[in-house]
C-alpha positions in Angstrom: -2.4 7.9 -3.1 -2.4 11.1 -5.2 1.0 10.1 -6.3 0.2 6.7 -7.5 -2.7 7.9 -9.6 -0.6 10.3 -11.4 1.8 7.7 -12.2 -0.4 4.9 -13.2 -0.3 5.7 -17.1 3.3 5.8 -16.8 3.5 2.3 -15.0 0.8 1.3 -17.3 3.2 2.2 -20.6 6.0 0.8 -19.3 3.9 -2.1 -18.4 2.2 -3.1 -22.0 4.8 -2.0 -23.7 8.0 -4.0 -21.7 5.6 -7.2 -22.1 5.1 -7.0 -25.7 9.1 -6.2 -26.2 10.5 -8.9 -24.1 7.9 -11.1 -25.7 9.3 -9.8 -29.2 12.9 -10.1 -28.3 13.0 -13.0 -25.6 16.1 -14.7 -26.5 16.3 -13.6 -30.3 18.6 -10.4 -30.2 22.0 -10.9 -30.0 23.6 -7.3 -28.5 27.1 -6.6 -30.0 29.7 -6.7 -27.1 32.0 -3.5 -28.2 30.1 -0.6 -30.2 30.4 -1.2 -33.7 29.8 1.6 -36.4 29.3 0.2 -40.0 30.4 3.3 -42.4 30.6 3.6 -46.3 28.7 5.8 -48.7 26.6 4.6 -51.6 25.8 0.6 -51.0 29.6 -0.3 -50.0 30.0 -0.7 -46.3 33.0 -0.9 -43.8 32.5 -2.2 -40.4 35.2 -1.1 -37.8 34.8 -0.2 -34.2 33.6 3.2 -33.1 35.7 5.1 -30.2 33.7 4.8 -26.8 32.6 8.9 -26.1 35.3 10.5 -24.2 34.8 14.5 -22.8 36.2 15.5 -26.5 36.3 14.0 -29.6 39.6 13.0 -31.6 39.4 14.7 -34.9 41.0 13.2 -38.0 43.7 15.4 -39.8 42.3 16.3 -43.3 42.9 18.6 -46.6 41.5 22.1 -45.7 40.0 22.6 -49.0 37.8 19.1 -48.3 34.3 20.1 -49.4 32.0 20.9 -46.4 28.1 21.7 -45.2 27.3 25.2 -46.9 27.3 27.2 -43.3 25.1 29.7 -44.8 22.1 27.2 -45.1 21.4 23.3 -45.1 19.0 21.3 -43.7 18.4 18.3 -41.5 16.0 15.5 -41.2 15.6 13.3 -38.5 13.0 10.4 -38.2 12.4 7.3 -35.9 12.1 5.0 -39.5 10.8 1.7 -37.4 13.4 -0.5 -38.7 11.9 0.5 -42.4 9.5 -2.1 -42.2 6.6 -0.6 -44.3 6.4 -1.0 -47.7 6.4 2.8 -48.5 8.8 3.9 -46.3 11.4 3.6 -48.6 9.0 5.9 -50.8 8.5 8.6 -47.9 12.6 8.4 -47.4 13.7 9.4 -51.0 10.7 11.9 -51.0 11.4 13.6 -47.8 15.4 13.0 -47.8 16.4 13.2 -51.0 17.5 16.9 -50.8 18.4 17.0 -47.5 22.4 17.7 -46.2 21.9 15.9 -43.2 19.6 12.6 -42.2 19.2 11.3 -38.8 17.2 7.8 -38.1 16.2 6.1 -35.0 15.7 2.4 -35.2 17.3 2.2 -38.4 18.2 -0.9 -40.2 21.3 -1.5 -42.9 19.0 -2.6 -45.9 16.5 -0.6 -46.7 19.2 2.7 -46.1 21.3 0.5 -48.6 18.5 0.4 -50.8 17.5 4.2 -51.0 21.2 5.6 -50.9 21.5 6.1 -54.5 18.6 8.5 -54.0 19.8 10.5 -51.6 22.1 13.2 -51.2 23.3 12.9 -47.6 25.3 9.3 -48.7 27.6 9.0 -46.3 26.4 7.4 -43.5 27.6 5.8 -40.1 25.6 3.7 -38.0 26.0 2.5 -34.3 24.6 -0.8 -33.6 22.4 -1.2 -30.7 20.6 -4.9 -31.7 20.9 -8.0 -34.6 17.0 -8.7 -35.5 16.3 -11.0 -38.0 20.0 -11.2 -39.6 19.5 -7.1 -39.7 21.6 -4.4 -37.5 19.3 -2.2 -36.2 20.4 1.1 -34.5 20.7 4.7 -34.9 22.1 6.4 -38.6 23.8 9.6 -39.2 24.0 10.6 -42.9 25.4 13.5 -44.6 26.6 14.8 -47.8 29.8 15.0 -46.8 32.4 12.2 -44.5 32.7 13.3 -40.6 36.1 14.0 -39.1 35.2 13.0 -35.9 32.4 10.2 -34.5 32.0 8.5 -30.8 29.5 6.4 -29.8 27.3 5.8 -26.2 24.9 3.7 -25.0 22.5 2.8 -22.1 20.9 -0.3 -21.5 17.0 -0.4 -21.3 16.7 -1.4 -17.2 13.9 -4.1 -18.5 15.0 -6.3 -21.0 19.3 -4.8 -20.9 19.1 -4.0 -25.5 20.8 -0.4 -25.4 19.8 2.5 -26.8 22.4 4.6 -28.8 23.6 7.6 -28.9 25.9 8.8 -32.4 28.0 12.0 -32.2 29.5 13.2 -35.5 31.5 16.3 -36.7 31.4 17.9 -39.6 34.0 20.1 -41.5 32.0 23.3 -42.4 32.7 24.8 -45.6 35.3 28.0 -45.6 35.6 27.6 -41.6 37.8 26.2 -39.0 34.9 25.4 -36.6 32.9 21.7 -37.0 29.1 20.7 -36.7 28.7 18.7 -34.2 25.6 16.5 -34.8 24.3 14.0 -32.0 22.2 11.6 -33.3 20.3 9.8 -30.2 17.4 7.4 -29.5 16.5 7.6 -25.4 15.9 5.2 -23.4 12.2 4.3 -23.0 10.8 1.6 -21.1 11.8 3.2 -17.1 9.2 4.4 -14.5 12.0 6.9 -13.5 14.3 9.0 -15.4 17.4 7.7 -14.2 18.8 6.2 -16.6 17.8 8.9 -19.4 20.1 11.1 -17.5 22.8 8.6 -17.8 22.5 8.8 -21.3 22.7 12.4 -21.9 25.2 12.4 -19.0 27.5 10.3 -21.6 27.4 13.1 -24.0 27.3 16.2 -22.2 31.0 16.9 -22.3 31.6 16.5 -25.9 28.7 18.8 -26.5 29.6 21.4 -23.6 33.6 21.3 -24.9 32.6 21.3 -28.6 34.0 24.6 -30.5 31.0 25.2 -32.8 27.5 24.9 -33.8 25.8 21.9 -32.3 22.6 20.1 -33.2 20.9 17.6 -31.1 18.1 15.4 -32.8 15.9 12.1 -32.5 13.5 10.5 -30.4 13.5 11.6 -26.8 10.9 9.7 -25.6 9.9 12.5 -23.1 6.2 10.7 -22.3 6.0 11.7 -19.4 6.1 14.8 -17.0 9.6 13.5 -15.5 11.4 13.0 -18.4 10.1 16.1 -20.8 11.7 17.9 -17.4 15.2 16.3 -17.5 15.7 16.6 -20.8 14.9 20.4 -20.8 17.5 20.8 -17.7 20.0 19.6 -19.6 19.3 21.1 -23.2 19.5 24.7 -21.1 22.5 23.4 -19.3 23.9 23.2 -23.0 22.5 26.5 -24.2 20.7 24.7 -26.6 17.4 25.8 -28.3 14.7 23.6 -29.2 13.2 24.3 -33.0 9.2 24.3 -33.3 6.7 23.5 -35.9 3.8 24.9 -37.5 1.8 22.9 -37.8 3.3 20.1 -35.8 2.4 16.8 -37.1 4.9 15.1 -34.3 3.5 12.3 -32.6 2.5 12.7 -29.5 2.3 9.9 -26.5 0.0 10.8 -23.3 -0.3 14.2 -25.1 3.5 15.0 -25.3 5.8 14.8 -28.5 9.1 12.8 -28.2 11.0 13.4 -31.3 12.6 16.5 -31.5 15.6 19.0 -32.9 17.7 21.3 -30.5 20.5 23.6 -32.3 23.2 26.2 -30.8 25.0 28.9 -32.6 22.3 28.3 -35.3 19.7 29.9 -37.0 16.5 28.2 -38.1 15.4 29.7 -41.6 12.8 26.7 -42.0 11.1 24.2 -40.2 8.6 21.3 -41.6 6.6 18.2 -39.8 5.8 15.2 -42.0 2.7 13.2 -41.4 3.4 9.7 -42.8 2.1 6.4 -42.6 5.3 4.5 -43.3 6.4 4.4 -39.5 5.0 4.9 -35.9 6.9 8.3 -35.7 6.7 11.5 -38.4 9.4 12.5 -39.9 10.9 16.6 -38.9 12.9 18.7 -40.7 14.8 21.4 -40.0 17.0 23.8 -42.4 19.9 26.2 -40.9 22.3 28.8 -41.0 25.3 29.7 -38.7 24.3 32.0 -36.6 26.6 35.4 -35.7 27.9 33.5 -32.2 28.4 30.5 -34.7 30.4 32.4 -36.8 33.3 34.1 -34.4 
């Protein structure tokens, strides 16, 4: 019985909140069949398909004098943007974002990024298509300053109502050095009374990550609401080595008293590190600026 009480605000979330998204999405939201990465910088897009994750990434040969992120310092945002609904989201993007190397977004969609990418510095962006909504692609957004040489895609179907969540790994040539950033962009899964299928997810990833030859961030919304999932998620961030950055004062939203978006780093060094508190979505922008740390650096 003890058990049961402890669980009923989890079976209670997942409750409310599957109702209200199957209601939402009942037979609306077409799911693409292969992942699909649209990529292009500025407003012009290119839509081609996106390698399925394998335990190492396939990097693209390049000119070794390519520009690349500043290894001694650059930053990275990463927000859940709520499919940029609200009108001053766009605002809080170019405000927050405009300087930053590298932006993350959960639940983004193509037009409003379209519309603020003239204002931004990280241009170049690739995004992984979890849903179609309303004639927009909706998914998860990697954008950086400079083009990746590497990207995969995962996913894992929400058990309720089947639309996937994503998860986006990109690498990065680093300015004046051999080794890559690898940046993994992910929205979890959400609405599960186990964690299951969030260990599936990261379960997806965890080789590129573990085989990856360089700094590696980690970034987006967990969705660690509960007791079960905050634990899995920490298992397998310290089976990676990977550190989780804080925030003073933290202005991350918090669901049954626990924060779900979040930035984990290795072979980094965090010089900065800044909570938003917007109105302009249901999550609060974070960001976090870096340097490579001495491991990083060989």
């Amino acid at each position: 019985m003890r058990n049961f009480i402890f669980y009923i605000p989890t079976i209670l979330f997942v409750l409310t909140s599957g109702v209200a998204m199957l209601l939402y999405f009942s037979g609306c939201v077409p799911v693409p069949r292969e992942m699909v990465v649209a990529g292009g910088m500025q407003d012009q897009a290119i839509l081609r398909g996106a390698a399925v994750c394998s335990p190492e990434l396939e990097y693209l040969t390049v000119d070794q004098h390519e520009e690349g992120i500043d290894p001694d310092g650059f930053s990275v945002l990463s927000w859940n943007s709520h499919r940029g609904t609200h009108k001053d989201w766009r605002r809080d993007l170019v405000s927050y974002g405009s300087g930053t190397d590298i932006i993350l977004l959960q639940e983004a969609a193509i037009e409003p990024i379209q519309d603020a990418q003239m204002d931004l510095f990280a241009n170049q962006w690739l995004m992984a298509t979890a849903f179609q909504l309303e004639e927009q692609e909706i998914g998860v957004l990697s954008a950086a300053r400079v083009s990746p040489h590497a990207y995969c895609v995962s996913r894992e179907p929400e058990p309720l109502f089947r639309i996937p969540k994503i998860g986006l790994a990109s690498a990065y040539p680093l300015a004046g050095k051999d080794a890559r950033l690898l940046v993994v962009n992910i929205h979890m899964v959400n609405f599960t009374l186990t964690p299951d299928a969030v260990g599936r997810q990261f379960d997806s990833l965890k080789s590129i990550i573990k085989n990856h030859d360089g700094p590696v961030i980690i970034a987006g919304d967990f969705n660690t609401w509960s007791d079960s999932r905050e634990t899995l998620v920490n298992e397998r961030m310290t089976e990676l080595d990977m550190t989780q950055a804080t925030f003073a004062p933290d202005h991350r939203v918090m669901f049954f008293n626990r924060t779900v978006d979040g930035i984990y780093y290795r072979d980094l060094e965090v010089t900065k590190s800044v909570s938003y508190n917007v109105e302009s979505s249901d999550h609060n922008p974070i960001e976090v600026h870096f340097r490579l740390s001495e491991n990083g650096r060989g």
